[in-house]
Jmol script that loads the backbone (N, CA, C; Angstrom):
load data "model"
ATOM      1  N   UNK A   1     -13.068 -70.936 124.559  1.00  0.00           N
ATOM      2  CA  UNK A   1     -11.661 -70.877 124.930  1.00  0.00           C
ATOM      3  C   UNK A   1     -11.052 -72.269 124.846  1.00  0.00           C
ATOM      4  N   UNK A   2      -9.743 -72.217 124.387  1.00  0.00           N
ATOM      5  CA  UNK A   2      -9.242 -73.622 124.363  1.00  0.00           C
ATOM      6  C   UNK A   2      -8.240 -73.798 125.828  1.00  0.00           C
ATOM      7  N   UNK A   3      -8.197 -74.997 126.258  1.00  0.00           N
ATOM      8  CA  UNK A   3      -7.257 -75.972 127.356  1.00  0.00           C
ATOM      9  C   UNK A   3      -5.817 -75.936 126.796  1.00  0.00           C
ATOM     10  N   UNK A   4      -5.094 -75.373 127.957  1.00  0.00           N
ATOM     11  CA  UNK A   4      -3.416 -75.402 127.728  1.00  0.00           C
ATOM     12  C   UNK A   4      -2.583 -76.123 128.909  1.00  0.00           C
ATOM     13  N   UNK A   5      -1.721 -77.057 128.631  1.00  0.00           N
ATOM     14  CA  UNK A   5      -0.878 -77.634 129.350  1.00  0.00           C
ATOM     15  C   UNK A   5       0.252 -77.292 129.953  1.00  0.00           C
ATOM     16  N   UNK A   6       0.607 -76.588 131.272  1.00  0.00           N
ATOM     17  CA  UNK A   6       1.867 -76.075 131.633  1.00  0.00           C
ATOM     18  C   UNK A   6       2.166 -77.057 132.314  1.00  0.00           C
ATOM     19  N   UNK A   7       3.535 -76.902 131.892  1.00  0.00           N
ATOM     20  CA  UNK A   7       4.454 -77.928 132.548  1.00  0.00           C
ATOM     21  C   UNK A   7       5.528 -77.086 133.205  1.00  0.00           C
ATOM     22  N   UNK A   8       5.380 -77.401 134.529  1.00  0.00           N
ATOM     23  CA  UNK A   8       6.987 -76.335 134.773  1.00  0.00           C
ATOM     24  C   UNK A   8       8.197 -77.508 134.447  1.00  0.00           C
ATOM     25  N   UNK A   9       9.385 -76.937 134.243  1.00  0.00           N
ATOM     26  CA  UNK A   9      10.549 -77.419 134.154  1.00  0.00           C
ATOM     27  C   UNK A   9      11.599 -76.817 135.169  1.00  0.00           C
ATOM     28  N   UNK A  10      12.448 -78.259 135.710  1.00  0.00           N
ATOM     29  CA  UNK A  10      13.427 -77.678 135.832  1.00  0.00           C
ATOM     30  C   UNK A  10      14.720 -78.932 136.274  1.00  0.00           C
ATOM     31  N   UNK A  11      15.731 -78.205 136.438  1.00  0.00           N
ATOM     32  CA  UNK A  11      16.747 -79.575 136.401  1.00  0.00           C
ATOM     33  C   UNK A  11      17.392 -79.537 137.753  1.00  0.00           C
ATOM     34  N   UNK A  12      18.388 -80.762 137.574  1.00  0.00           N
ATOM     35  CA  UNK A  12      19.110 -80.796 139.064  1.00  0.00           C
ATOM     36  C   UNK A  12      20.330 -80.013 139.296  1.00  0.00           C
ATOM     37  N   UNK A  13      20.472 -79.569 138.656  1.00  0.00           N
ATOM     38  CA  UNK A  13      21.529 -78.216 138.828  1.00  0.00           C
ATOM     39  C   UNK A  13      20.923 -77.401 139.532  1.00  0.00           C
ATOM     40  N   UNK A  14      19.963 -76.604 138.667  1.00  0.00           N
ATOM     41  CA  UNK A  14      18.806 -75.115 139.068  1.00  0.00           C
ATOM     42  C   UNK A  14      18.902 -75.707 140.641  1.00  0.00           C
ATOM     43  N   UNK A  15      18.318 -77.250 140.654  1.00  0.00           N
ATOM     44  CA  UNK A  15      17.826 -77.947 142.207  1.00  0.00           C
ATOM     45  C   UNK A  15      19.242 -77.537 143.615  1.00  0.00           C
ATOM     46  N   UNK A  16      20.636 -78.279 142.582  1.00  0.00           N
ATOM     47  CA  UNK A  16      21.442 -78.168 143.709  1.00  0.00           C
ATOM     48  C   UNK A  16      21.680 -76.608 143.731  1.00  0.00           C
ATOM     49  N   UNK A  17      21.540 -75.829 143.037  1.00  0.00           N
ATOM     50  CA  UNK A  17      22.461 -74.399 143.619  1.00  0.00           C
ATOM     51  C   UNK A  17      21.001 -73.680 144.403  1.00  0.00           C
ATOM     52  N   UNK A  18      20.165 -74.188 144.814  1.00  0.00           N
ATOM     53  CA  UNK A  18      18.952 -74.125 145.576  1.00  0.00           C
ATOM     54  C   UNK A  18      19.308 -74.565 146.662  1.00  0.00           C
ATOM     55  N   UNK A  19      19.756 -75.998 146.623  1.00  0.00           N
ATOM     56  CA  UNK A  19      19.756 -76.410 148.257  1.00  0.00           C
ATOM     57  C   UNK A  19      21.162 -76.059 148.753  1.00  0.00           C
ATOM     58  N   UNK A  20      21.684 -74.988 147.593  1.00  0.00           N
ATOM     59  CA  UNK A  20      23.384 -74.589 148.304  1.00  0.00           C
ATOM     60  C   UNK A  20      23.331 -73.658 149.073  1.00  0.00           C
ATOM     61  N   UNK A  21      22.042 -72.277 149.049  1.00  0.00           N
ATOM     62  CA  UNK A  21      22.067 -71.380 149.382  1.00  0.00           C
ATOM     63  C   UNK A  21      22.027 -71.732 151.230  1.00  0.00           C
ATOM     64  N   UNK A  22      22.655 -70.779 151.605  1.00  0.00           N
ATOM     65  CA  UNK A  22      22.136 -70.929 153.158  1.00  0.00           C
ATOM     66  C   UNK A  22      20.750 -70.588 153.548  1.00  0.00           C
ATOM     67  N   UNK A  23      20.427 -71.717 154.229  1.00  0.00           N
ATOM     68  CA  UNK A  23      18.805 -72.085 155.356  1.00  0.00           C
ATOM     69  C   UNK A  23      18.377 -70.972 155.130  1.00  0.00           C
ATOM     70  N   UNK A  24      18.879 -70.054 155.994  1.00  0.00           N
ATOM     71  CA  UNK A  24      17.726 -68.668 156.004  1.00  0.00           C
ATOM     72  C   UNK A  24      17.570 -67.767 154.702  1.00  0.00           C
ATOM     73  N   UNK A  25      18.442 -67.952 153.685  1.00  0.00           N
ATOM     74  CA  UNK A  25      18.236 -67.101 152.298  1.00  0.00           C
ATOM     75  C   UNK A  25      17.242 -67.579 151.691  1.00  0.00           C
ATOM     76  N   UNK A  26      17.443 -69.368 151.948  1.00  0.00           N
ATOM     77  CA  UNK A  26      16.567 -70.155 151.129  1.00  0.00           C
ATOM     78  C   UNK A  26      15.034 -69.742 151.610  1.00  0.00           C
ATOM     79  N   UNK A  27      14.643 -69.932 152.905  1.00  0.00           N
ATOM     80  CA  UNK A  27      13.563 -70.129 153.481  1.00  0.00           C
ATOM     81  C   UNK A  27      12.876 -68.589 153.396  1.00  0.00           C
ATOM     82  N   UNK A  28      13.702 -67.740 152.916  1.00  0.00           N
ATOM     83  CA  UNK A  28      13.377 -65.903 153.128  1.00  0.00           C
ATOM     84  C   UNK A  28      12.756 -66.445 151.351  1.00  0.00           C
ATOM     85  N   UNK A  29      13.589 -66.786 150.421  1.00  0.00           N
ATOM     86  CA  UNK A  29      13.389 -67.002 149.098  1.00  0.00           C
ATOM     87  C   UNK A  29      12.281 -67.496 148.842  1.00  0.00           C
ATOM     88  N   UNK A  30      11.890 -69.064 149.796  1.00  0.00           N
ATOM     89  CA  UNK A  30      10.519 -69.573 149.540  1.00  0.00           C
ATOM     90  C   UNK A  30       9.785 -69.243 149.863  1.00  0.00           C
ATOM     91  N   UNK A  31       9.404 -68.145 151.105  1.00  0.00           N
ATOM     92  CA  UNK A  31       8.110 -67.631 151.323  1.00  0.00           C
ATOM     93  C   UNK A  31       8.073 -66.298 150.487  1.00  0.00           C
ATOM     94  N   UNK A  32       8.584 -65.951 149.768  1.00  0.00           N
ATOM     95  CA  UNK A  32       8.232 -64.712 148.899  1.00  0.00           C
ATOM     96  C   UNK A  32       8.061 -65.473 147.464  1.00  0.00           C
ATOM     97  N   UNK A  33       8.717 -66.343 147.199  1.00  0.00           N
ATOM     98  CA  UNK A  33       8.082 -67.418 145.972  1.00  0.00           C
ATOM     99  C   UNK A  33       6.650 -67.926 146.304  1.00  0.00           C
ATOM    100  N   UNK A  34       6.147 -68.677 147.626  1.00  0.00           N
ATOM    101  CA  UNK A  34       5.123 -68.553 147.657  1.00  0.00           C
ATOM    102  C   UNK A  34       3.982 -68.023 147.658  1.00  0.00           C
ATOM    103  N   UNK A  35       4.308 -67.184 148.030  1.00  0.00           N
ATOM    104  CA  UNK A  35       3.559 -65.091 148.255  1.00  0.00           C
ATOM    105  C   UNK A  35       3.566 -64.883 146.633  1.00  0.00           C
ATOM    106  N   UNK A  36       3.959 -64.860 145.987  1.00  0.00           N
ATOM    107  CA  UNK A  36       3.999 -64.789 144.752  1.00  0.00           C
ATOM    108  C   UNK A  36       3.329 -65.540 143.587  1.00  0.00           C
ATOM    109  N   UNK A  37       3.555 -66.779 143.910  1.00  0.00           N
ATOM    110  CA  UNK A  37       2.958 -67.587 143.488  1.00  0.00           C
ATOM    111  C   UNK A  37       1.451 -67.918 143.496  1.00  0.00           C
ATOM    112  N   UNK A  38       1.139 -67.337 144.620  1.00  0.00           N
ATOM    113  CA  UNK A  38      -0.158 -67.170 144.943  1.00  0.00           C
ATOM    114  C   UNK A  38      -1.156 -66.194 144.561  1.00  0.00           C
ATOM    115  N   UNK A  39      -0.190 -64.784 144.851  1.00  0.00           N
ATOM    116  CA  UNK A  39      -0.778 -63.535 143.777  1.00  0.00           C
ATOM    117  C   UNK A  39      -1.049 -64.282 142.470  1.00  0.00           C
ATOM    118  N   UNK A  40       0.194 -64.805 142.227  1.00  0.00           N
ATOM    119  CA  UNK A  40      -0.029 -64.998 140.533  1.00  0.00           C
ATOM    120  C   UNK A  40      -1.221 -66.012 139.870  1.00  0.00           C
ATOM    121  N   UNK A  41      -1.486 -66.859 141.207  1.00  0.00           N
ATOM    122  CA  UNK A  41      -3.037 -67.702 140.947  1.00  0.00           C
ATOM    123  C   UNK A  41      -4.012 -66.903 141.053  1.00  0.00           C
ATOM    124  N   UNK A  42      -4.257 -66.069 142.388  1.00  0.00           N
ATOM    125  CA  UNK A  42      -5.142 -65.103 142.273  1.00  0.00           C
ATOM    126  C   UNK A  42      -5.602 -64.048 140.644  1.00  0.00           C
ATOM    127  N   UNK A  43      -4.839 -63.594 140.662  1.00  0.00           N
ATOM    128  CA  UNK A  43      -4.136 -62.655 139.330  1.00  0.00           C
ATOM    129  C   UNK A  43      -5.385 -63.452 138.350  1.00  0.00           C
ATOM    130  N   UNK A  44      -5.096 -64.925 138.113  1.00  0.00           N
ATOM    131  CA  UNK A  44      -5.618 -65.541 136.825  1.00  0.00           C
ATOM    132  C   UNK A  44      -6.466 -66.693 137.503  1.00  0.00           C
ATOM    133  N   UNK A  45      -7.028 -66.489 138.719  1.00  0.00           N
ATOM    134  CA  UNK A  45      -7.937 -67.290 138.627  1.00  0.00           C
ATOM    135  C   UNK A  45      -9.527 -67.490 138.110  1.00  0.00           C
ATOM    136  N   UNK A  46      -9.537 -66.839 137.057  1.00  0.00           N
ATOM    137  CA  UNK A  46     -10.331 -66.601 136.222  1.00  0.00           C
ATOM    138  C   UNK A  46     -10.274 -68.123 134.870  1.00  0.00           C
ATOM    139  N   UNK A  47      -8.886 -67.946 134.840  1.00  0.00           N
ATOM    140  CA  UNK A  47      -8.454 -68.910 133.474  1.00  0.00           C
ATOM    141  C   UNK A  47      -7.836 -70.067 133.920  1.00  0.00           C
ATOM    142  N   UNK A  48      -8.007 -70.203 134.990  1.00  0.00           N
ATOM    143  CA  UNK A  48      -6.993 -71.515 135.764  1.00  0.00           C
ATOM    144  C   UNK A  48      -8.347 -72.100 136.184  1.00  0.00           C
ATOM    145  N   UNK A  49      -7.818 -73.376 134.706  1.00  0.00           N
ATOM    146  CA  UNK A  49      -9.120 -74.912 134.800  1.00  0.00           C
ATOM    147  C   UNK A  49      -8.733 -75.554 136.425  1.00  0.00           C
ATOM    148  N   UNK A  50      -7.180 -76.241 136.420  1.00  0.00           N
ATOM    149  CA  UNK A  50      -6.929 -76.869 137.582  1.00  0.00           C
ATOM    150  C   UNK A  50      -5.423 -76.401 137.850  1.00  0.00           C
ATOM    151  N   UNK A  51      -5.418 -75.870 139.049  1.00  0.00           N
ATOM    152  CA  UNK A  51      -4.385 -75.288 139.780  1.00  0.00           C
ATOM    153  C   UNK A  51      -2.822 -76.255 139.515  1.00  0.00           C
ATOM    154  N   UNK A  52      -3.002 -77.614 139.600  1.00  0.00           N
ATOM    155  CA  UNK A  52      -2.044 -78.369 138.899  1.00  0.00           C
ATOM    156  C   UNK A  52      -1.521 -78.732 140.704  1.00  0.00           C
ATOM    157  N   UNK A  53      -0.190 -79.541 140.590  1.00  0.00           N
ATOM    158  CA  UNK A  53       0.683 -80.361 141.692  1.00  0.00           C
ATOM    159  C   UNK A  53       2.040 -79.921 141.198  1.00  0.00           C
ATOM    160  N   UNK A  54       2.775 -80.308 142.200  1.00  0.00           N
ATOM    161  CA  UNK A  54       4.136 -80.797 141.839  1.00  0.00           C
ATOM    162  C   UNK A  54       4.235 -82.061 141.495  1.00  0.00           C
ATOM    163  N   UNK A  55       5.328 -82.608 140.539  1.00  0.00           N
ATOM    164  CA  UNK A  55       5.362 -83.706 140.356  1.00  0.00           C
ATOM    165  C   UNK A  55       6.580 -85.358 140.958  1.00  0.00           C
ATOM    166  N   UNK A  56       6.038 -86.136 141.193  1.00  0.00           N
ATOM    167  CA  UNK A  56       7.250 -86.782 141.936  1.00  0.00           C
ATOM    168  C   UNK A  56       7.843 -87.463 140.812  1.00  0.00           C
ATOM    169  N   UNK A  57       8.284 -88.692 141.254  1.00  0.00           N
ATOM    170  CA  UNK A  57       9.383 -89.845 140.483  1.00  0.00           C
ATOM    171  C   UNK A  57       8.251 -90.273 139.309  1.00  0.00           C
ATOM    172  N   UNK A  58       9.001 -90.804 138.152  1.00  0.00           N
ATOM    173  CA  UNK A  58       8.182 -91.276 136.741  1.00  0.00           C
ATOM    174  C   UNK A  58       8.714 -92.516 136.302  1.00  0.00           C
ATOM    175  N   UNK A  59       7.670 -92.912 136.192  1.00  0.00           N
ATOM    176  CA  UNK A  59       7.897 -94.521 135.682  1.00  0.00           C
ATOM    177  C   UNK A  59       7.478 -94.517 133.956  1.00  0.00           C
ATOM    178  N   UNK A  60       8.691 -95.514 133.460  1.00  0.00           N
ATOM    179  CA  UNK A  60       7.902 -95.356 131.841  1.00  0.00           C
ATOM    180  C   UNK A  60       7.429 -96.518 131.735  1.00  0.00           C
ATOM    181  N   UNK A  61       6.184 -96.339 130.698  1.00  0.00           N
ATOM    182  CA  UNK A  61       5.687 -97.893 130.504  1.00  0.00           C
ATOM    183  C   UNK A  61       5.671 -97.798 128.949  1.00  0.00           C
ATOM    184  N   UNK A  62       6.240 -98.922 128.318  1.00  0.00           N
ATOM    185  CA  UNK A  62       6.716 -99.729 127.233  1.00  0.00           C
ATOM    186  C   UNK A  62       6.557-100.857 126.933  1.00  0.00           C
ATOM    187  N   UNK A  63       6.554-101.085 125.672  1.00  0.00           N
ATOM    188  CA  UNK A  63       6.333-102.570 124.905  1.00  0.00           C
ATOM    189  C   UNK A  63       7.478-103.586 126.170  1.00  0.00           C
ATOM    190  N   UNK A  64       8.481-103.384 126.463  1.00  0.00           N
ATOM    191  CA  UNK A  64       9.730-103.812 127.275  1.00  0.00           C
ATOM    192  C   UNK A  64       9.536-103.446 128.668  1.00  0.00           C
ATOM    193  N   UNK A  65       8.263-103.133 128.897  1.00  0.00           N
ATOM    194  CA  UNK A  65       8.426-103.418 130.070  1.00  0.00           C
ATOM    195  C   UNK A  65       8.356-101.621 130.992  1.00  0.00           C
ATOM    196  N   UNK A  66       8.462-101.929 132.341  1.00  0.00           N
ATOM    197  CA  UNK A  66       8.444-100.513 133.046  1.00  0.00           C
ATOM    198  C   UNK A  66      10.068-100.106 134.065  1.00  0.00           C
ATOM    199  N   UNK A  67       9.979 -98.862 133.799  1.00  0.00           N
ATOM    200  CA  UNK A  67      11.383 -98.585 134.216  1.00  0.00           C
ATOM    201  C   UNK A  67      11.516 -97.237 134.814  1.00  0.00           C
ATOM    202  N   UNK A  68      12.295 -96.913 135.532  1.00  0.00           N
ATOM    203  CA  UNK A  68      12.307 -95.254 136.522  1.00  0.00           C
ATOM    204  C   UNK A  68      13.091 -94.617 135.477  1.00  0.00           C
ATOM    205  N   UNK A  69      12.969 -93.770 135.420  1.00  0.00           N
ATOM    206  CA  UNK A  69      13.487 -92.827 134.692  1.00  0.00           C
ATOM    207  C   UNK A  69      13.749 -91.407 135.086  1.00  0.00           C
ATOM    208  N   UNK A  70      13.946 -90.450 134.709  1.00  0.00           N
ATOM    209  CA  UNK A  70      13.995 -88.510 135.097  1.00  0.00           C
ATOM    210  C   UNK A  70      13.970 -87.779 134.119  1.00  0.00           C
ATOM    211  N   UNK A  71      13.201 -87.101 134.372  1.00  0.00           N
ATOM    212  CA  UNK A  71      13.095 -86.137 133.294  1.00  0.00           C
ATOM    213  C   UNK A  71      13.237 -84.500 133.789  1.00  0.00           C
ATOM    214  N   UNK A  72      12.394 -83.290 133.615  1.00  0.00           N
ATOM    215  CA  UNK A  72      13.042 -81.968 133.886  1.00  0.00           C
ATOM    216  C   UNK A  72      11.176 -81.817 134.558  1.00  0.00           C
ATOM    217  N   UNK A  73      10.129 -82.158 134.443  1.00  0.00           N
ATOM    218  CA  UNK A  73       9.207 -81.994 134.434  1.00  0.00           C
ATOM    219  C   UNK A  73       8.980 -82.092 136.257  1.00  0.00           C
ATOM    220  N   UNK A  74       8.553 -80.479 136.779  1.00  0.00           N
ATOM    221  CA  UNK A  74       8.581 -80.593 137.854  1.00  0.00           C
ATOM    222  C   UNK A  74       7.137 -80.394 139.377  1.00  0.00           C
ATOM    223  N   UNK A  75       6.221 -79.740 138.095  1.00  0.00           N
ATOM    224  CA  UNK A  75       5.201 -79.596 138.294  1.00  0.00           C
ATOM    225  C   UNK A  75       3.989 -79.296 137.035  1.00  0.00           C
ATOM    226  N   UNK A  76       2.414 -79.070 136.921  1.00  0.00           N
ATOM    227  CA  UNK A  76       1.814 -79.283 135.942  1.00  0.00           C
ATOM    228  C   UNK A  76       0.976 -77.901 136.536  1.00  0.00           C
ATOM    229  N   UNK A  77       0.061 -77.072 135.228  1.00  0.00           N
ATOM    230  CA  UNK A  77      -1.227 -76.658 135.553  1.00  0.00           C
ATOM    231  C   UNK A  77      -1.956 -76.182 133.907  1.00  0.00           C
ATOM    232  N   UNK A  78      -3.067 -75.967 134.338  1.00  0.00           N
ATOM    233  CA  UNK A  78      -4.468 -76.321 133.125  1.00  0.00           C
ATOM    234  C   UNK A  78      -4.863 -74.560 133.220  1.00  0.00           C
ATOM    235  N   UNK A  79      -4.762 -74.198 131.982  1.00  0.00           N
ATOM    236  CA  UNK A  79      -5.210 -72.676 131.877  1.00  0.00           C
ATOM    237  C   UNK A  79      -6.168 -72.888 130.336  1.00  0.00           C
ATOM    238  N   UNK A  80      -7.066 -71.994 130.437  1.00  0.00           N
ATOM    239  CA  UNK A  80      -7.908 -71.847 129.368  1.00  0.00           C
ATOM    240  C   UNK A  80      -7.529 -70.068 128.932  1.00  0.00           C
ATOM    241  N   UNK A  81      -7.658 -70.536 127.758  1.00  0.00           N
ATOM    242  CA  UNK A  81      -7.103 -68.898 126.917  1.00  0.00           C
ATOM    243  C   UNK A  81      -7.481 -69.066 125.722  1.00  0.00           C
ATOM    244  N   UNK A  82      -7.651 -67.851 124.839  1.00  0.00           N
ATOM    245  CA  UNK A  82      -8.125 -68.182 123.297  1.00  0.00           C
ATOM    246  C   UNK A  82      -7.548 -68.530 122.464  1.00  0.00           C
ATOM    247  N   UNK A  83      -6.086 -68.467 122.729  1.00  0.00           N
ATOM    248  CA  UNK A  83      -4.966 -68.804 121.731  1.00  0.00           C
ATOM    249  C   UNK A  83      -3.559 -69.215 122.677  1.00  0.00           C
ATOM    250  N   UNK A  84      -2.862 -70.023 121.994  1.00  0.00           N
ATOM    251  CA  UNK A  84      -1.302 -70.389 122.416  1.00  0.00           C
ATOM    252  C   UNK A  84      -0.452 -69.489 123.124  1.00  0.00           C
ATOM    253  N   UNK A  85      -0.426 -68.161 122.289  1.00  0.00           N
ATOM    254  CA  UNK A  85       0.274 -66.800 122.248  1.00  0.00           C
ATOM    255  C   UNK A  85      -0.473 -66.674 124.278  1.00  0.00           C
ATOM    256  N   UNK A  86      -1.858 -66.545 123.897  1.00  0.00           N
ATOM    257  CA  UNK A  86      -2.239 -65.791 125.033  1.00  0.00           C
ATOM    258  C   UNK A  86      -1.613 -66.649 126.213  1.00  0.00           C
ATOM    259  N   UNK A  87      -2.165 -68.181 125.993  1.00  0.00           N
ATOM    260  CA  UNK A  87      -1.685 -68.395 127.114  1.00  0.00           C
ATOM    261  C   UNK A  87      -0.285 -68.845 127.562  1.00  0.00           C
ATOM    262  N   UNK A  88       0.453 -68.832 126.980  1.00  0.00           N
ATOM    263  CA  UNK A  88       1.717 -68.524 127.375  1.00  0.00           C
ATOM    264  C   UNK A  88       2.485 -67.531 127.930  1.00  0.00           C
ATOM    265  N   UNK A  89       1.607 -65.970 127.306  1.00  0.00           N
ATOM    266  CA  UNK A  89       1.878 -65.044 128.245  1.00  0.00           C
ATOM    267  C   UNK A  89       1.649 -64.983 129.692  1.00  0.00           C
ATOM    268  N   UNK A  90       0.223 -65.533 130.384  1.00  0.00           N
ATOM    269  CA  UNK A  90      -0.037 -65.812 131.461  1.00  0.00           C
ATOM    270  C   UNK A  90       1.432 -66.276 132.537  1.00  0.00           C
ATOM    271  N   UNK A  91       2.474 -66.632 131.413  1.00  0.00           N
ATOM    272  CA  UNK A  91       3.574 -67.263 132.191  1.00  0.00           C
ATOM    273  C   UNK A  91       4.833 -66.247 132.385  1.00  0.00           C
ATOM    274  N   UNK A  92       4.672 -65.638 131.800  1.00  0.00           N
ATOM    275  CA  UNK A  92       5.683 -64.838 131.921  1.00  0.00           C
ATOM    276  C   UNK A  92       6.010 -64.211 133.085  1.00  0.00           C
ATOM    277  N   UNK A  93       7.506 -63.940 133.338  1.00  0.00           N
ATOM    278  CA  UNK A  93       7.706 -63.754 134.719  1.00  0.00           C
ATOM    279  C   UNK A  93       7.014 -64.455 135.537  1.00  0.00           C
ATOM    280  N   UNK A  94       6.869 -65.812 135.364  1.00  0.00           N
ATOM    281  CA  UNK A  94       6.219 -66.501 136.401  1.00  0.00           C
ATOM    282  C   UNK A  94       7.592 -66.489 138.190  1.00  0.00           C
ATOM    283  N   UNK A  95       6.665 -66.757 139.338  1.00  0.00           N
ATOM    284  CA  UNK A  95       7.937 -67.213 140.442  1.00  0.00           C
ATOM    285  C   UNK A  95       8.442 -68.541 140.159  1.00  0.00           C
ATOM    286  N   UNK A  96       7.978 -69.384 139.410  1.00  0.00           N
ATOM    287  CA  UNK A  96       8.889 -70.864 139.072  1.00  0.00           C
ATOM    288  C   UNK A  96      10.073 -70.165 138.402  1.00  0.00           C
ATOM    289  N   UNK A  97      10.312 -69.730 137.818  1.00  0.00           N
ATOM    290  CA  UNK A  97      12.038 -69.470 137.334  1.00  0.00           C
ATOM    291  C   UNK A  97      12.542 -68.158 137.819  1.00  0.00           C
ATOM    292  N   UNK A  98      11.736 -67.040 138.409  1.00  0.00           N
ATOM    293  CA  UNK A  98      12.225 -65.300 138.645  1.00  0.00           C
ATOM    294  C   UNK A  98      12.473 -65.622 140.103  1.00  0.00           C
ATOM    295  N   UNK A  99      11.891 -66.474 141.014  1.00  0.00           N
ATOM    296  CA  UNK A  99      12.073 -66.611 142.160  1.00  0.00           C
ATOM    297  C   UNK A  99      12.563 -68.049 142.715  1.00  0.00           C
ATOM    298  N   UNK A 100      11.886 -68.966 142.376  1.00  0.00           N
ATOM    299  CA  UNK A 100      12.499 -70.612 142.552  1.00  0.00           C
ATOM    300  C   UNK A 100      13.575 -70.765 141.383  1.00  0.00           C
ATOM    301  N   UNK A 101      14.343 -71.954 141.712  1.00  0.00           N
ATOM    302  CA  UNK A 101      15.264 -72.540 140.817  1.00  0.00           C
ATOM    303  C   UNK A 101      14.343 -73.145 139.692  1.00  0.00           C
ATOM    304  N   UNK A 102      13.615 -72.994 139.159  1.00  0.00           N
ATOM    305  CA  UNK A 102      12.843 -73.417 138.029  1.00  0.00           C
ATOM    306  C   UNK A 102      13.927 -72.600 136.874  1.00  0.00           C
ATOM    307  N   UNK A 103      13.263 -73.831 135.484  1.00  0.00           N
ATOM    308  CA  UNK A 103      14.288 -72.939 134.234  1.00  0.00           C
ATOM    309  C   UNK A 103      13.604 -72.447 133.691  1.00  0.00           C
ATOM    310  N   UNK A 104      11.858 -72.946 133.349  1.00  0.00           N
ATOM    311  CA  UNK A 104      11.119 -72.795 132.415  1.00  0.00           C
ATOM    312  C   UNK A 104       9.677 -73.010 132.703  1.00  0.00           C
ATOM    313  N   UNK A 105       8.788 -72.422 132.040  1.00  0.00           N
ATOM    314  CA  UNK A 105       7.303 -73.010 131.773  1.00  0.00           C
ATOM    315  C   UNK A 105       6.964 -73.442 130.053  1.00  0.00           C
ATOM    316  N   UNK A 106       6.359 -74.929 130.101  1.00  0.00           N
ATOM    317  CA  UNK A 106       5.917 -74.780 128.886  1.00  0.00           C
ATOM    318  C   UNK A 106       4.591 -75.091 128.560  1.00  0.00           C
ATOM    319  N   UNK A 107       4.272 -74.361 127.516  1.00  0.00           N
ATOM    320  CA  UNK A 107       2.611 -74.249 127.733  1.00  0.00           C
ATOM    321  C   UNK A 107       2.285 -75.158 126.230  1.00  0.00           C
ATOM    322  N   UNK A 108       1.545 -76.240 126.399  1.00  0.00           N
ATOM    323  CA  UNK A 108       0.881 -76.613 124.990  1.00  0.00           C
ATOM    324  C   UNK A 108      -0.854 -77.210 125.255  1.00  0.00           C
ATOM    325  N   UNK A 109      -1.273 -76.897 123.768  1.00  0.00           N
ATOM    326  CA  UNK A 109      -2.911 -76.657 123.778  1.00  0.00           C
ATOM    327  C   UNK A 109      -3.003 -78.707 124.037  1.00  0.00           C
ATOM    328  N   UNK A 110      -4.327 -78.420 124.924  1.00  0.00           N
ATOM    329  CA  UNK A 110      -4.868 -79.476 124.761  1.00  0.00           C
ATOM    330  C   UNK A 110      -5.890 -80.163 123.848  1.00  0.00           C
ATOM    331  N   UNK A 111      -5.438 -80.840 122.895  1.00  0.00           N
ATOM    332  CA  UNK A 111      -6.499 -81.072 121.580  1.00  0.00           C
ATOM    333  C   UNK A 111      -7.511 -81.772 121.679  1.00  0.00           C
ATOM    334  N   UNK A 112      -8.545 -81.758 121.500  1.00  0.00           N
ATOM    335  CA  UNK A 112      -9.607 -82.196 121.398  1.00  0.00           C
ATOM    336  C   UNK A 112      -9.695 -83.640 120.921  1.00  0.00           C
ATOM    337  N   UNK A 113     -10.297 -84.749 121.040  1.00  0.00           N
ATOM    338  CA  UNK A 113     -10.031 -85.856 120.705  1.00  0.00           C
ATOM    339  C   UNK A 113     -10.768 -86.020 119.747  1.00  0.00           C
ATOM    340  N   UNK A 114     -10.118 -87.161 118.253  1.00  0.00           N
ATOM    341  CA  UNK A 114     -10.482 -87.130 117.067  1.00  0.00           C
ATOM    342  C   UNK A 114     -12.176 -87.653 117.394  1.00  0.00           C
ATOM    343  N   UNK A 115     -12.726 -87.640 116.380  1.00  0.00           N
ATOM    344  CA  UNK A 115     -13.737 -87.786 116.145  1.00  0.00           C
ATOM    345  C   UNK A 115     -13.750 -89.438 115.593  1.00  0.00           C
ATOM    346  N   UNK A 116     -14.739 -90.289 116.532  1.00  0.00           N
ATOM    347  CA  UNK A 116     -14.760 -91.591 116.235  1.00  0.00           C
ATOM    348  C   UNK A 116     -15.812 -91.617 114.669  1.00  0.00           C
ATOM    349  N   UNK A 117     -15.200 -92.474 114.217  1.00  0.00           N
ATOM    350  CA  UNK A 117     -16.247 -92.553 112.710  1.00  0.00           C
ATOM    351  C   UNK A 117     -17.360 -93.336 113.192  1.00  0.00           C
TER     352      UNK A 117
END
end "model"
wireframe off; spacefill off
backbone 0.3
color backbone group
């Protein structure tokens, strides 16, 4: 089986109309996103290498030096599957975008490193 890279996505919009909702919609919202989220590890914890984090603030490092930056990238996780196709399905209807303000999951293979001569 090959290693796939999910990245959840999401932006500060999705973020603010999240923290617009009122306290108790929100907090009713996140424990059934979590409840969910959890089935959905259960579900595939068969193919889930590493469960993954959320992610905080990003620093870039460059020829020029290091600098803060933002990007959409909001959390990570490691699935093994036989093909791209497959594991991307694993995402579908995920609770990062059907239930949290998430926009997206994106899934890419992890390649194997070249072969030193």
């Amino acid at each position: 089986m090959k290693k796939f890279l999910a990245i959840y996505i999401g932006t500060p919009a999705a973020l603010e109309s999240w923290k617009s909702l009122p306290a108790a919609e929100r907090e009713a919202k996140e424990k059934q996103g979590m409840q969910a989220w959890m089935d959905w590890g259960e579900r595939n914890a068969a193919v889930i290498v590493d469960t993954g984090n959320p992610l905080g603030k990003t620093k870039r490092i460059a020829r020029d030096g290091i600098s803060d930056i933002h990007n959409a990238m909001t959390g990570y996780t490691i699935v093994q599957a036989d093909s791209h196709e497959a594991a991307a399905k694993l995402f579908e209807d995920h609770p990062h975008f059907t239930l949290f303000p998430g926009d997206s999951v994106e899934v890419m293979e992890c390649l194997p490193l070249p072969k030193q001569p």
